[in-house]
Backbone bond lengths (Angstrom), bond angles and torsions (degrees), N, CA, C in turn:
res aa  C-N    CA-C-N  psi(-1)  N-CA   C-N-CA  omega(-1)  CA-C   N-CA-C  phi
1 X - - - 1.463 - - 1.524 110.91 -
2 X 1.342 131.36 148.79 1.148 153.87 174.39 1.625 89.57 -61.77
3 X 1.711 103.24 151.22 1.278 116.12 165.49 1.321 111.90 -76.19
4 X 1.324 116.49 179.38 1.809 123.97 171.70 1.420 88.18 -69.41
5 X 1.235 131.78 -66.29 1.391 129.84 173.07 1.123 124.60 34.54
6 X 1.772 87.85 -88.23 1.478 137.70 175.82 1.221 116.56 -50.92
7 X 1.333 116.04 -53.76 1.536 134.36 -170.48 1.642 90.73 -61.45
8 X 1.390 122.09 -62.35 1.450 127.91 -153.54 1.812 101.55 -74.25
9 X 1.268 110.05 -25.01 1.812 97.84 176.75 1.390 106.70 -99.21
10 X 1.387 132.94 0.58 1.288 126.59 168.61 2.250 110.79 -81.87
11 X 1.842 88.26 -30.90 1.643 80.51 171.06 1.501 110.73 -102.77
12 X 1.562 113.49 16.27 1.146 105.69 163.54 1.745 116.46 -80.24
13 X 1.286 102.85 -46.25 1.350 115.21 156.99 1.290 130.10 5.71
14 X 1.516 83.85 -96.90 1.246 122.04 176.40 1.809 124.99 -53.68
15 X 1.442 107.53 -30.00 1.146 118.28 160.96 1.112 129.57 -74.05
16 X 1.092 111.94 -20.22 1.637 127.57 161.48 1.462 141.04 -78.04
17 X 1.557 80.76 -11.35 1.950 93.22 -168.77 1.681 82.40 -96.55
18 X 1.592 121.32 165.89 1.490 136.89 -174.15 1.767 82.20 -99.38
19 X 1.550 73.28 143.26 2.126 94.03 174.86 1.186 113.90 -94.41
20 X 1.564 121.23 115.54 1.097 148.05 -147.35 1.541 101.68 -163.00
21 X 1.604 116.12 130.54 1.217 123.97 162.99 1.494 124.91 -25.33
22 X 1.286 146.49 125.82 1.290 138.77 -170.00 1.221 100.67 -120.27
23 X 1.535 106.75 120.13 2.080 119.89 172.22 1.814 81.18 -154.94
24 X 1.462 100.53 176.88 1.410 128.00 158.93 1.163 126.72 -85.19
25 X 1.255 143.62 134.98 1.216 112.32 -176.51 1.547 116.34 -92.57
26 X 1.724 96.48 -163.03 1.479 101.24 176.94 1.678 127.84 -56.52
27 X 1.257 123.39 -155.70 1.374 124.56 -179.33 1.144 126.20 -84.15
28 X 1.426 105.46 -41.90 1.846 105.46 166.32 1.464 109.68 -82.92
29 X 1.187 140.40 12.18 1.079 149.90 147.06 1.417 110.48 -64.16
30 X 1.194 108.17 -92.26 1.532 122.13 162.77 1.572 120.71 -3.77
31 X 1.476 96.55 -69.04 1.320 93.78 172.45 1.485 145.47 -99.49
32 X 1.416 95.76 7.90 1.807 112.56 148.69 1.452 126.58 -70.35
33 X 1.323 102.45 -40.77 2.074 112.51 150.98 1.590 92.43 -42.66
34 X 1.368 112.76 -77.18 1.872 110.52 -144.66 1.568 95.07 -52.06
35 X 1.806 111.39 -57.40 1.678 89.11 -168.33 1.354 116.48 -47.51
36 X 1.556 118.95 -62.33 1.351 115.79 -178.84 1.775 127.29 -37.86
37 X 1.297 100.80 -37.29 2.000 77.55 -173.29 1.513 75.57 -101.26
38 X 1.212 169.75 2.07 1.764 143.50 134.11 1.411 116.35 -30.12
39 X 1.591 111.28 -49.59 1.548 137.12 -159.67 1.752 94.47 -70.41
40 X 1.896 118.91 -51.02 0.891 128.43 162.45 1.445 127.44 -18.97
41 X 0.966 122.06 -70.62 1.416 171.01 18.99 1.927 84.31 113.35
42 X 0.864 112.56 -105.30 1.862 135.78 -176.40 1.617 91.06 -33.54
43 X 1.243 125.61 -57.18 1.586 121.83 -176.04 0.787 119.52 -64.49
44 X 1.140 142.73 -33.45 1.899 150.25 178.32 1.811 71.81 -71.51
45 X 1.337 139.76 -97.88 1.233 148.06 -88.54 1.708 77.24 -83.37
46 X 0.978 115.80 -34.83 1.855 116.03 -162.71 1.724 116.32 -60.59
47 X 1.615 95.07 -17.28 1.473 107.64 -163.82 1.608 102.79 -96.69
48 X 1.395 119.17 -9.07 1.113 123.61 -151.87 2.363 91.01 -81.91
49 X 1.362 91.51 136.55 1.561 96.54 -165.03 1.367 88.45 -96.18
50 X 1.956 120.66 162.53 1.232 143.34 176.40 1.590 118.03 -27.47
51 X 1.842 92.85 -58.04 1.367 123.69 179.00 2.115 123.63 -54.64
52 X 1.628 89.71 -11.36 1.756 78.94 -164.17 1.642 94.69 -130.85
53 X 1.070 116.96 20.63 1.181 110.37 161.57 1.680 114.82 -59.34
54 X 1.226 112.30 -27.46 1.541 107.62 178.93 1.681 119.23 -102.16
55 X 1.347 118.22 -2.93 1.854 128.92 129.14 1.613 107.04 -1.31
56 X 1.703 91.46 115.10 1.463 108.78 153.84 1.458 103.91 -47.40
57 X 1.907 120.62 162.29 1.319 112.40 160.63 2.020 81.72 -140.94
58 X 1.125 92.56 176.98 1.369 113.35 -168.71 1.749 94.26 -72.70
59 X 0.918 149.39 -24.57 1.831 148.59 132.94 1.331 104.74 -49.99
60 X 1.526 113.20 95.99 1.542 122.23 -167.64 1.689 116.88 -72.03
61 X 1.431 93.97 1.74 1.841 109.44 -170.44 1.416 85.61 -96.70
62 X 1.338 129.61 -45.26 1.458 115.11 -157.05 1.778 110.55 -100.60
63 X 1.332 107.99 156.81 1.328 94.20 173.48 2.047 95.63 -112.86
64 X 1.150 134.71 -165.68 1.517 144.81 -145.27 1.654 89.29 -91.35
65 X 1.070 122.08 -27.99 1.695 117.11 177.39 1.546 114.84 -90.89
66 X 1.377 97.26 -17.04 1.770 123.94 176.17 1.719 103.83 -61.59
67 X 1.556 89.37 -66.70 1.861 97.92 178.90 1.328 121.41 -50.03
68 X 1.039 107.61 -51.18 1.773 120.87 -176.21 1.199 91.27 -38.13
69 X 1.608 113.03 -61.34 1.553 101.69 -138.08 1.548 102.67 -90.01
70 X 1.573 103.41 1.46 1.916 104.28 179.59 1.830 78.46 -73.62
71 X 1.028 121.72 -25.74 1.779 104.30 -162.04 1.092 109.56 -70.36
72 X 1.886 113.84 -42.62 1.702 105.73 -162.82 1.248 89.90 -95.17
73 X 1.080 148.26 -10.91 1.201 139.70 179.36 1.750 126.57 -81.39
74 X 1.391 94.51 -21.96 1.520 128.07 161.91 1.532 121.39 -59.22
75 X 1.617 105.12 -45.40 1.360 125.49 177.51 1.627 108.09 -85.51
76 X 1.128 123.57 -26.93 1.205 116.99 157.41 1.219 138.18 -76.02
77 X 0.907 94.65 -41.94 1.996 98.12 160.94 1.601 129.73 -55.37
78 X 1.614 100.13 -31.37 1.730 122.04 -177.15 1.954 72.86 -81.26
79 X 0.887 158.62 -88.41 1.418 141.72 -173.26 1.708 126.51 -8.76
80 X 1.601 81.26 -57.20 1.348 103.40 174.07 1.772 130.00 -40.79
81 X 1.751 74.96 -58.69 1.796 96.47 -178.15 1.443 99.33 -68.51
82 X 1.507 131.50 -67.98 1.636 122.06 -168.15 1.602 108.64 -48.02
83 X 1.304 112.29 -17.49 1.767 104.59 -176.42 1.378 103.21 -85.73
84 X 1.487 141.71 -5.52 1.408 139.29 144.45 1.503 77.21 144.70
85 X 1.062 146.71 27.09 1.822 137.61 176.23 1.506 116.09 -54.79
86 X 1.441 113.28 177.72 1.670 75.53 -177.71 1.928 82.75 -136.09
87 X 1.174 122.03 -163.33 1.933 125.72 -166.47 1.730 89.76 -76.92
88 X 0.847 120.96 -44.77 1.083 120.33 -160.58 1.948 123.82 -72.39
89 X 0.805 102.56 -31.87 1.450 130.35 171.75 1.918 89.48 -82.86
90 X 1.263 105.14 -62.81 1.744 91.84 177.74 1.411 119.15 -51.53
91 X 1.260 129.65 -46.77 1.334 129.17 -171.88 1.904 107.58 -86.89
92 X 0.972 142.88 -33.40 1.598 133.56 129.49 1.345 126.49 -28.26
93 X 1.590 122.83 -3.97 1.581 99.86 -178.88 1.838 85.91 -135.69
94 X 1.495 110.39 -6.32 1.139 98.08 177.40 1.606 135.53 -30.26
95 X 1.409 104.93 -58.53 1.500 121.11 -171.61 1.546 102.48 -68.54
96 X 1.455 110.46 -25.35 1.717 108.72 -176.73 1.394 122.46 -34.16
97 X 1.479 110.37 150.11 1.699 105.18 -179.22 1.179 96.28 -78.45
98 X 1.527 138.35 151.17 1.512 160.20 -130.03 1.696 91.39 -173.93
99 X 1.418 125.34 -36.00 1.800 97.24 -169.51 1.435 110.87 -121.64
100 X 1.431 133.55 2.31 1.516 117.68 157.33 1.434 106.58 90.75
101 X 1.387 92.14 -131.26 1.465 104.59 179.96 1.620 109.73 -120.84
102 X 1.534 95.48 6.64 1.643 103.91 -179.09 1.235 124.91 -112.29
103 X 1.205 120.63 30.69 1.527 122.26 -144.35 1.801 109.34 -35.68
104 X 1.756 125.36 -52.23 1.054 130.92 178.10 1.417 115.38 -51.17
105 X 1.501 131.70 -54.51 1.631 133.30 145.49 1.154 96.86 -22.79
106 X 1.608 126.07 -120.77 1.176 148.19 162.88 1.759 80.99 43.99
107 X 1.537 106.25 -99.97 1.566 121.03 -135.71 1.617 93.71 -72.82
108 X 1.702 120.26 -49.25 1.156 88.09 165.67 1.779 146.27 -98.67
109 X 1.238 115.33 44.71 1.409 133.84 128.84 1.562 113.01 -67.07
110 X 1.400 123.51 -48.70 1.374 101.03 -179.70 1.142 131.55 -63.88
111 X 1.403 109.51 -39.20 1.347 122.06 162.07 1.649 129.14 -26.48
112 X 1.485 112.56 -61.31 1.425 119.61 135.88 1.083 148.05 -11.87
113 X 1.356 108.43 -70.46 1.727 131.87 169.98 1.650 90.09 -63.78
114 X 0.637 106.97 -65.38 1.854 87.97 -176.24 1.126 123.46 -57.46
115 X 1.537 135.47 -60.32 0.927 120.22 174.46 1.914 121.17 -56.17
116 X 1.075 90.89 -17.07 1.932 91.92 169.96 1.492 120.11 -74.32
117 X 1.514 99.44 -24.99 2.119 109.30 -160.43 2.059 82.14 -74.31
118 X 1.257 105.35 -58.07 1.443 139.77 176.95 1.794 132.98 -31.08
119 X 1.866 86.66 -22.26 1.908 109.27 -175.09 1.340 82.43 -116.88
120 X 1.587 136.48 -11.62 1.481 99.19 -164.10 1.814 103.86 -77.53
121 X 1.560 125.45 167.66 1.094 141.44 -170.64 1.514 104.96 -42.34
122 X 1.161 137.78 156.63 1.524 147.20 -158.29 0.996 120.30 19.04
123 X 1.753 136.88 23.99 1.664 135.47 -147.47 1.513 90.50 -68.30
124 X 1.605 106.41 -74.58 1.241 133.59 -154.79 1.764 110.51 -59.72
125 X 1.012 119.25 -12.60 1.853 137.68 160.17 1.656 103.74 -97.26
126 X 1.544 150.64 7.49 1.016 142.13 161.16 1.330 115.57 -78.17
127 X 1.514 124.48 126.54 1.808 102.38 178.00 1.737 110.53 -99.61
128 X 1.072 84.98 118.43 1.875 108.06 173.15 1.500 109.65 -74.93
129 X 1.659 96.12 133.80 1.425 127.61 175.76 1.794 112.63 -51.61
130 X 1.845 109.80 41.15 1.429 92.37 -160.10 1.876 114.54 -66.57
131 X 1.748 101.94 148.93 1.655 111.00 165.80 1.748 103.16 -14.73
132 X 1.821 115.04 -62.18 0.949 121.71 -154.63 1.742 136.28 -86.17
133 X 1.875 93.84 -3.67 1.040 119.32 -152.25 0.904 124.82 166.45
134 X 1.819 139.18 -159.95 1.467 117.53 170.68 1.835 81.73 -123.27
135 X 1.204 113.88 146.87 1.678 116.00 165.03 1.214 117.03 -127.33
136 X 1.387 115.34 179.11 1.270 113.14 167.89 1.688 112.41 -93.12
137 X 1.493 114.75 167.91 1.571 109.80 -179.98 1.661 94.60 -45.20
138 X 1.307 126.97 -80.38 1.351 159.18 -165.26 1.532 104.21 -30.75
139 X 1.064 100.51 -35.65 1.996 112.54 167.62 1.390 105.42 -81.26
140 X 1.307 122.99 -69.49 1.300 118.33 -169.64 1.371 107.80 -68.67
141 X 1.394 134.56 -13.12 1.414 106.95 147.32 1.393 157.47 -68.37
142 X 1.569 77.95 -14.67 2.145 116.67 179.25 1.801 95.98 -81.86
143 X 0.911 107.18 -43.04 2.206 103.48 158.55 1.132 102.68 -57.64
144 X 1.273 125.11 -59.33 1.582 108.66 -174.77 1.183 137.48 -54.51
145 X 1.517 126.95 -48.69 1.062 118.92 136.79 1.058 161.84 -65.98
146 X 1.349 110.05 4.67 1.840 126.33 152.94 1.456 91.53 -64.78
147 X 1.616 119.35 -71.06 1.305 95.87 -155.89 1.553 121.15 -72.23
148 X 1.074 136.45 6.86 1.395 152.55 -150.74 1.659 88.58 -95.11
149 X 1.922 105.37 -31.04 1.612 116.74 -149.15 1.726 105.30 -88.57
150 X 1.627 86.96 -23.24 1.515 85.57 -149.13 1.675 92.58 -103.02
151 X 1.342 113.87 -20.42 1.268 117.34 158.01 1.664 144.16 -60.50
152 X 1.755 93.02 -26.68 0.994 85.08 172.44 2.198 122.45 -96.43
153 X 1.522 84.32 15.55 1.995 93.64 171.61 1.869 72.08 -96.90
154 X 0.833 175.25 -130.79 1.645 170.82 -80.90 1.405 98.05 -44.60
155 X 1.423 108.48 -61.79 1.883 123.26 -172.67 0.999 104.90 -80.76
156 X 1.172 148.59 -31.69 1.868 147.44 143.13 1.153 116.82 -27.04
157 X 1.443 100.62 -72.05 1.641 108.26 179.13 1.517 124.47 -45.02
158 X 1.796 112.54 -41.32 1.169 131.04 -155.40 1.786 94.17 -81.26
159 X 1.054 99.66 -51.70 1.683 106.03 179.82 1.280 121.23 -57.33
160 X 1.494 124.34 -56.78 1.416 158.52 145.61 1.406 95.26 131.10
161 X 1.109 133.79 82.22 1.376 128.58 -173.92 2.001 85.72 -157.01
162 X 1.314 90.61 165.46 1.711 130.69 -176.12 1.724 82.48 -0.66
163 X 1.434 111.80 113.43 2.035 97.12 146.79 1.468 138.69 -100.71
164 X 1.275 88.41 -20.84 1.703 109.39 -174.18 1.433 93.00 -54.24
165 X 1.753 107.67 129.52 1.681 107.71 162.15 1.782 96.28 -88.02
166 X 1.793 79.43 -166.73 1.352 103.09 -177.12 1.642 114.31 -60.17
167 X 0.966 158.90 141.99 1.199 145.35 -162.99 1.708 101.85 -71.77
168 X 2.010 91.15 -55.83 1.670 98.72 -164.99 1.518 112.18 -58.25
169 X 1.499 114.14 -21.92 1.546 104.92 179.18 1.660 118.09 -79.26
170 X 1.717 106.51 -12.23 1.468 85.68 -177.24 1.398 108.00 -109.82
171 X 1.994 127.30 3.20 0.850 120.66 152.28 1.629 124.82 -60.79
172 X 1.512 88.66 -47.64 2.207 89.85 164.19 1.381 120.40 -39.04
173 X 1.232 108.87 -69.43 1.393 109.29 165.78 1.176 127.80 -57.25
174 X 1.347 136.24 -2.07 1.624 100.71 -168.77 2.251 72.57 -110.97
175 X 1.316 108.19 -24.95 1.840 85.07 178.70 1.361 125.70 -81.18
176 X 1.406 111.49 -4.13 2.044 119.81 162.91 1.066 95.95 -91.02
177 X 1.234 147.35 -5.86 1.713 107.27 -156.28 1.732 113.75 -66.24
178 X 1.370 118.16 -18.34 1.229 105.41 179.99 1.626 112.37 -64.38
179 X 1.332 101.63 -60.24 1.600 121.35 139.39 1.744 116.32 15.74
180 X 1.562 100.83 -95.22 1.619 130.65 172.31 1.897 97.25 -48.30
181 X 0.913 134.87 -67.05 1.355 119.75 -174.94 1.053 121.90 -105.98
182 X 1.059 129.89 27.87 1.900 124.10 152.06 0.912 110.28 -53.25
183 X 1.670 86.33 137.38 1.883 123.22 178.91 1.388 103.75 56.70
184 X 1.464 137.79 7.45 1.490 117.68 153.01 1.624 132.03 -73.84
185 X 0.621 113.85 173.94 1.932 118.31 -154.89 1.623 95.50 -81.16
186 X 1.248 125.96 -22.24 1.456 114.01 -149.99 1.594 100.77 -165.52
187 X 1.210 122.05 85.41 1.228 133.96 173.81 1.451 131.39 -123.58
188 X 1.258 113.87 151.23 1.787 123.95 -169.85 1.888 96.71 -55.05
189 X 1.345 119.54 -15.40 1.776 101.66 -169.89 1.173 108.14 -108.01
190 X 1.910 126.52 2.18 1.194 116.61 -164.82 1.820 110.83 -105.50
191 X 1.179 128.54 140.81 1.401 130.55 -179.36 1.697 108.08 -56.97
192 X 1.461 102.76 -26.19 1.715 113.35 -149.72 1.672 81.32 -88.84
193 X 1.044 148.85 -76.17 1.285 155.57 -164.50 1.580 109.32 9.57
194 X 1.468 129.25 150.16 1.477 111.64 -154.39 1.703 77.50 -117.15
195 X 1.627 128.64 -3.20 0.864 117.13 156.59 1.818 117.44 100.08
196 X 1.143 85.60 20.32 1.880 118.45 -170.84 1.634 106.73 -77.52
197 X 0.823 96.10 -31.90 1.689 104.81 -160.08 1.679 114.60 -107.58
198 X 2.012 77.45 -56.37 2.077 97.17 -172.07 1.895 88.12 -105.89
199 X 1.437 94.94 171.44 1.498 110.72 163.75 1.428 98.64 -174.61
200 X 1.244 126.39 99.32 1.582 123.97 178.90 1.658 97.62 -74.82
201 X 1.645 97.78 140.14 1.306 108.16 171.14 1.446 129.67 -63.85
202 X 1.343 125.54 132.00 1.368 137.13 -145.73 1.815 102.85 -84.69
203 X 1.535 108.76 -9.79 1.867 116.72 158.15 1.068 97.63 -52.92
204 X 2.148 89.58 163.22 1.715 80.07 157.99 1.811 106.09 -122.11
205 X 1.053 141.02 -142.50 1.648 128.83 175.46 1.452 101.96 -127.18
206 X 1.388 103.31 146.06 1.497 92.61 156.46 1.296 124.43 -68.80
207 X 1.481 114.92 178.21 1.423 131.37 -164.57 1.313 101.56 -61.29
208 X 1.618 133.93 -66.08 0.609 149.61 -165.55 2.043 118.83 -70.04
209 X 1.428 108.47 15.91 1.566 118.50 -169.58 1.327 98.93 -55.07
210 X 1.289 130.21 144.03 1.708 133.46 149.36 1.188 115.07 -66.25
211 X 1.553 119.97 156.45 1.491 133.04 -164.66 1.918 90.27 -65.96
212 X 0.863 138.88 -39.48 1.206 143.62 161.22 1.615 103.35 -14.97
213 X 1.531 85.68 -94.92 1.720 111.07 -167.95 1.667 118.09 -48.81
214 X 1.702 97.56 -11.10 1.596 85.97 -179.59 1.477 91.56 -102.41
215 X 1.346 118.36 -50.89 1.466 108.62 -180.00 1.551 108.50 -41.45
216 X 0.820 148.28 -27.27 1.690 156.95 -179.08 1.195 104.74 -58.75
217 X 1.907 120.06 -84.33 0.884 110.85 167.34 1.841 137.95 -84.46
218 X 1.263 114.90 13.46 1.817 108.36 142.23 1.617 117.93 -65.13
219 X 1.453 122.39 -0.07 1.451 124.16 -169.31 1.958 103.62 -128.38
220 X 1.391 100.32 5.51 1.408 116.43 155.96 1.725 110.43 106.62
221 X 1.450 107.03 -3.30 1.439 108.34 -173.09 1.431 122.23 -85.54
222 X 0.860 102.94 151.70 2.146 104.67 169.42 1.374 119.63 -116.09
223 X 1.494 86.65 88.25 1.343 89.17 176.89 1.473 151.71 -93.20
224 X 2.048 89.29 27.29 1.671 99.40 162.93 1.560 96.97 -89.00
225 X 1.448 105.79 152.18 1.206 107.16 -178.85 1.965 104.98 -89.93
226 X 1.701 108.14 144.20 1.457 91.34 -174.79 1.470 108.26 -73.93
């Protein structure tokens, strides 16, 4: 079970976000989210120097060459799945190296390939074999760019450079998230979660937190710095 913690920053959240109908939207919607937290995403990664590719990042499994390649390798797999792939084949190539000797190429080519697998005709109405579940394209792209979002304050943090995201992507996200993960096995809003994925941080925020800082830590981060 989730801590009270958990329970109390998921309805803190939520109390915070403005009440407004909750769906995903359409396609050029959709994929003005994906470029933007990708684009996110590419600017942190560009700054990253020779020396810190092997940098702790706030994902205590990965180190800064670790993340990257959960990204393009992330985007390749979401390829994977819309081409009829199935979880299993996704979660076997996960850890795979994805960036070479190019890491900046690398991720943004993937970036691409996804958003291309992703525009072709019925993508976003196909339901994909997800790790977590089965989704629709249109869902599993609304994962993608959460995590695209929340990763790139991971590579911020790790570097110490710019953290603030985009505003509009983490207001999107923090008012779908029920939205973004319905009916998957293991999500940032559920008490039951075995805690694989999400782990909200066991702080609590002040009153005054930005939609930022709570979306941060409902997705397990602490984002006062100690």
């Amino acid at each position: 079970m989730r801590s009270v913690s958990h329970q109390n920053a998921v309805s803190d959240l939520r109390q915070h976000a403005p009440a407004k109908a909750v769906r995903l939207h359409g396609m050029t919607e959709m994929f003005d989210l994906f470029v933007r937290s990708s684009a996110e995403f590419e600017w942190r990664l560009r700054l990253v120097r020779s020396g810190q590719w092997t940098w702790p990042t706030p994902c205590t499994e990965w180190n800064v060459r670790q993340l990257v390649n959960h990204m393009a390798r992330g985007n390749l797999n979401y390829v994977g799945l819309v081409r009829g792939g199935s979880s299993a084949e996704f979660l076997r190539l996960r850890d795979a190296d994805a960036l070479g000797a190019d890491p900046v190429g690398a991720y943004t080519r993937s970036v691409q390939a996804c958003a291309d697998e992703f525009g072709r005709p019925g993508a976003l109405d196909r339901v994909l074999d997800y790790p977590l579940g089965p989704v629709t394209g249109r869902q599993a792209l609304a994962v993608r760019i959460t995590d695209a979002t929340i990763h790139t304050w991971d590579l911020a943090r790790a570097l110490g450079v710019e953290e603030k995201l985009d505003p509009g992507l983490v207001e999107w996200i923090g008012d779908h998230l029920d939205t973004i993960y319905a009916g998957l096995a293991e999500t940032p809003v559920s008490a039951e979660t075995t805690h694989r994925f999400f782990a909200a941080a066991e702080d609590t925020l002040p009153e005054r937190a930005s939609k930022q800082d709570r979306l941060l830590h409902l997705m397990g981060r602490k984002p006062a710095r100690a």
